[in-house]
C-alpha positions as CSV (number, residue, x, y, z in Angstrom):
1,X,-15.4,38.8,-68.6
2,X,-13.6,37.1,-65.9
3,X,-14.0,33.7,-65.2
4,X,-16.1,32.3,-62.3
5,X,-14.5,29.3,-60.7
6,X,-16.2,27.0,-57.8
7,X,-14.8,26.6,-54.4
8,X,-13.9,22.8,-53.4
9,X,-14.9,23.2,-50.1
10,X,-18.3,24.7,-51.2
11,X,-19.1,22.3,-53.7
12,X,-18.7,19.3,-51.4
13,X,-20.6,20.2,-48.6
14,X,-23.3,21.5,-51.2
15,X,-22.9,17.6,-52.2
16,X,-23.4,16.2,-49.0
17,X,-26.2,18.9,-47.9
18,X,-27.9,17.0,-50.7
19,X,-26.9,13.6,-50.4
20,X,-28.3,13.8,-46.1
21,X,-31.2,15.3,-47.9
22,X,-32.0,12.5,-50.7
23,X,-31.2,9.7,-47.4
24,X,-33.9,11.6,-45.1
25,X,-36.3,11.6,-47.9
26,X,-36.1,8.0,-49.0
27,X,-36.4,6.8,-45.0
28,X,-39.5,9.4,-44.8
29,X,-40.6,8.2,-48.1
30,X,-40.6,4.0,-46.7
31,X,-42.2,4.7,-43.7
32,X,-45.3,7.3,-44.6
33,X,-45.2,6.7,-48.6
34,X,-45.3,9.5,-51.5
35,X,-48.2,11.6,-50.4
36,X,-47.2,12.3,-46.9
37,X,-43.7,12.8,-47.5
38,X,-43.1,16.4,-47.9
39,X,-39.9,19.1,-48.4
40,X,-40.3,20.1,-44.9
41,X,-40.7,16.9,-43.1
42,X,-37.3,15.7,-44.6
43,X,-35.7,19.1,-44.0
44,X,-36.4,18.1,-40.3
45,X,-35.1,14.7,-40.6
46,X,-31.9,15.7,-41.8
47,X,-31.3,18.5,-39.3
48,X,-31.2,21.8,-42.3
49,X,-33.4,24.4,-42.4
50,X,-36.7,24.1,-43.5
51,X,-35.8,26.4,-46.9
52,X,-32.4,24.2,-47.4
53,X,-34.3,21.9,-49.4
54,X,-35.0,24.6,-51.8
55,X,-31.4,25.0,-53.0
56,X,-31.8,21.7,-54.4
57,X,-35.1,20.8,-55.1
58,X,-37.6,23.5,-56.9
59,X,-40.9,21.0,-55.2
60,X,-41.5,18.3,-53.5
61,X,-42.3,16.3,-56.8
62,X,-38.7,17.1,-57.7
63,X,-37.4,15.4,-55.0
64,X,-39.8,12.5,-55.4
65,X,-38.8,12.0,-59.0
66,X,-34.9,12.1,-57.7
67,X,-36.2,9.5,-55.5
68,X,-37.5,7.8,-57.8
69,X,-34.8,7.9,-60.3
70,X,-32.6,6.5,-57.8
71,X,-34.9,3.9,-57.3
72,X,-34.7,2.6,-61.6
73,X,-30.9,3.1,-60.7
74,X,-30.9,0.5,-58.1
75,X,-33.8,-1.3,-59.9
76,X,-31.9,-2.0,-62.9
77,X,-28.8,-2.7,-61.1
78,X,-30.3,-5.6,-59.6
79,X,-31.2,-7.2,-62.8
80,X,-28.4,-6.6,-64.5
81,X,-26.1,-7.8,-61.3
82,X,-27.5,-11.4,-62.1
83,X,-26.4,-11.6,-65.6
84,X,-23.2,-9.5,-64.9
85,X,-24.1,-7.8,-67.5
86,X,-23.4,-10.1,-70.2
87,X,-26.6,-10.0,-72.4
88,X,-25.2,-12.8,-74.6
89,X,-25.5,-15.4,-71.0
90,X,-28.6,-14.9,-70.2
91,X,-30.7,-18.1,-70.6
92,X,-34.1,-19.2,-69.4
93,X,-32.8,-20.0,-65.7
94,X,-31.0,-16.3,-66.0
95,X,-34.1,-14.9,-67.0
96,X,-36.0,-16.5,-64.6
97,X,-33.8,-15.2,-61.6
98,X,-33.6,-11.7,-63.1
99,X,-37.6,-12.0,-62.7
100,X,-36.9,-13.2,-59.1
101,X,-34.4,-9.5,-58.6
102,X,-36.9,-7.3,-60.3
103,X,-39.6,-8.9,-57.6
104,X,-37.7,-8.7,-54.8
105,X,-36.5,-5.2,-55.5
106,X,-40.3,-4.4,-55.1
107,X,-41.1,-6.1,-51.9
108,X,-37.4,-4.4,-50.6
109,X,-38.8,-1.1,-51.7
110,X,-42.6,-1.4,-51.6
111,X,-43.6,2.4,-51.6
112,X,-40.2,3.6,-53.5
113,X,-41.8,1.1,-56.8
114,X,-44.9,2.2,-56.1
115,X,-43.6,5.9,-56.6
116,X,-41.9,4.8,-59.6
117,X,-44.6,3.3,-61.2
118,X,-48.2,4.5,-59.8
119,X,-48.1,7.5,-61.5
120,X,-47.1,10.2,-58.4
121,X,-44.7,11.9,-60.9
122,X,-46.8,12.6,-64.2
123,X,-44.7,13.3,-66.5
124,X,-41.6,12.0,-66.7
125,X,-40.2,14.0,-69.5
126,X,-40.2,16.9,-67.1
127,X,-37.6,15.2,-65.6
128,X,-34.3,14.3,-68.1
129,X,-33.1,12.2,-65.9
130,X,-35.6,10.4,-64.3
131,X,-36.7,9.2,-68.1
132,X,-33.5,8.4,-68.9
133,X,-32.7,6.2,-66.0
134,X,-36.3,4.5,-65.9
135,X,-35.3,3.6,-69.8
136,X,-32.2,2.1,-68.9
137,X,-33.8,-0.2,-66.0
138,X,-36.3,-1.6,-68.5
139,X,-34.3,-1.8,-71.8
140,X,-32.6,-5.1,-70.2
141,X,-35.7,-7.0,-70.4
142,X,-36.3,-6.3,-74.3
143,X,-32.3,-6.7,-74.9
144,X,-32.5,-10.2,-72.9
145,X,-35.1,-11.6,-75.1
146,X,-33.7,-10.5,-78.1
147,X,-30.4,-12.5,-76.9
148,X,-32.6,-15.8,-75.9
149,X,-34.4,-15.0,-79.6
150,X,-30.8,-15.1,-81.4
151,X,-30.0,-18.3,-79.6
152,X,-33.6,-19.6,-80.4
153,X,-34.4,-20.5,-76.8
154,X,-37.5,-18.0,-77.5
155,X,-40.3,-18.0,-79.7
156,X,-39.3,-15.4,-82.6
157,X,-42.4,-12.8,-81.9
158,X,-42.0,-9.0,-81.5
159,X,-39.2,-8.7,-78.8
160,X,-41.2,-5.4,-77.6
161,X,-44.4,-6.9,-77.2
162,X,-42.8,-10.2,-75.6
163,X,-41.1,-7.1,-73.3
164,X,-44.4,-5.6,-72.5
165,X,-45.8,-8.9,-71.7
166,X,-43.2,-10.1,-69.5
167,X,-43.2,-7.2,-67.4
168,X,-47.2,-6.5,-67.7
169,X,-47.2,-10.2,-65.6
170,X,-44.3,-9.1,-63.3
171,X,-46.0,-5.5,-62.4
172,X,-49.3,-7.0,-62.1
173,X,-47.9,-9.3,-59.7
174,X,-46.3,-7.3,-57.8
175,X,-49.3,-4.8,-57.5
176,X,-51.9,-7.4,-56.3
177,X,-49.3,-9.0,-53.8
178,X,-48.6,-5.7,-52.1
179,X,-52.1,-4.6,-52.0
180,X,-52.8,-7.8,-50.2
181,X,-55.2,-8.9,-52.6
182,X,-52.9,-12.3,-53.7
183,X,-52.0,-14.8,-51.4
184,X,-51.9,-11.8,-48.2
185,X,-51.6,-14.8,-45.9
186,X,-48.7,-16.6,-46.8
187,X,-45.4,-16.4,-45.1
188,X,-43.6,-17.2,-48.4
189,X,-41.6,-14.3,-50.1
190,X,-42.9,-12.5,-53.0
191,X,-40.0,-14.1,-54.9
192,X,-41.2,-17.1,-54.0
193,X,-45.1,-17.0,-54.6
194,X,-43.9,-15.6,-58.0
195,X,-41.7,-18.7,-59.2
196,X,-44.5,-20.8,-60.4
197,X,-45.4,-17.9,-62.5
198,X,-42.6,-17.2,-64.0
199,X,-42.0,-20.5,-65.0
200,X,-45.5,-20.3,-66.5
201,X,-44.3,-17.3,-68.4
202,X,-41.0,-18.6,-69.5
203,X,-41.8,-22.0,-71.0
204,X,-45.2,-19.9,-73.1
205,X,-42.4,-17.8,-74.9
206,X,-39.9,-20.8,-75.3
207,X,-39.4,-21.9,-79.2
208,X,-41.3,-25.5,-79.3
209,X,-39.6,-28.9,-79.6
210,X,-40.3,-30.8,-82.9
């Protein structure tokens, strides 16, 4: 059988037909949100034919999980960019501005968390990838505590529940404040309101002085 090679050429602008197509979607995706966006709206935006999307994208919930897993990619970049991605650094002030990344990621990218999270894409094992990624962008929160825990800043409870619990107060947070139903009329940042918060969280998890 002979062999099958790729041309350069082809590949790259195959890559960049779906790179314009990925940067339509996620500027449809901000300004109408999951359920309006659609394969043949962003086909439009980025100047291809309305059936170009289909040589990348089999639905319009593939391209929303893409989107989305782009969206724990940048997510969990923005954590991890505060600790430089030295688990062993992180203390409670670390831990408190990673908090302050993961919230302002959300009020950045209001309807991309909200695809990541509300449930738009079902079932994430569908999608490798997407799993994969949203793993990554969460598994710095458990491996944080666990590093506090070995230091003994924090209480020595399940690290998966403390995990759960940390980011059960973060996504609730976030949720109510971009629904308007906490604080809708103050000019503060999400970052901001959430500070008192976190510090609330923080100092119930931290090991008690004798």
């Amino acid at each position: 059988m002979a062999e099958t090679s790729t041309d350069p050429e082809t590949e790259k602008k195959t890559s960049a037909t779906r790179e314009a197509f990925l940067e339509a979607g996620a500027k449809i995706l901000a300004e109408v949100g999951p359920e309006k966006t659609s394969l043949r709206a962003v086909a439009k935006r980025a100047k291809l034919s309305p059936m170009a999307p289909y040589r990348h994208f089999s639905s319009k919930e593939g391209l929303l999980a893409e989107l989305a897993r782009l969206g724990f990619r940048q997510l969990g970049r923005a954590v991890r960019n505060v600790c430089r991605d030295d688990v062993e650094s992180i203390d409670a002030d670390v831990f408190k501005a990673m908090a302050a990344a993961y919230i302002e990621f959300a009020e950045r990218n209001p309807e991309v968390y909200r695809l990541m999270f509300a449930g738009i894409i079902p079932e994430f094992k569908d999608y490798p990838e997407l799993k994969t990624d949203a793993e990554w962008s969460y598994q710095i929160l458990q491996q944080a505590i666990e590093a506090m825990q070995r230091k003994r800043i924090l209480k020595d409870e399940n690290p998966r529940i403390l995990a759960h619990h940390c980011w059960s107060v973060m996504h609730g947070f976030v949720n109510l404040s971009l629904d308007g139903v906490m604080n809708a009329l103050s000019e503060e940042s999400l970052a901001d309101r959430f500070k008192p918060h976190v510090d609330l969280l923080v100092s119930g998890m931290l090991v008690e002085e004798k």
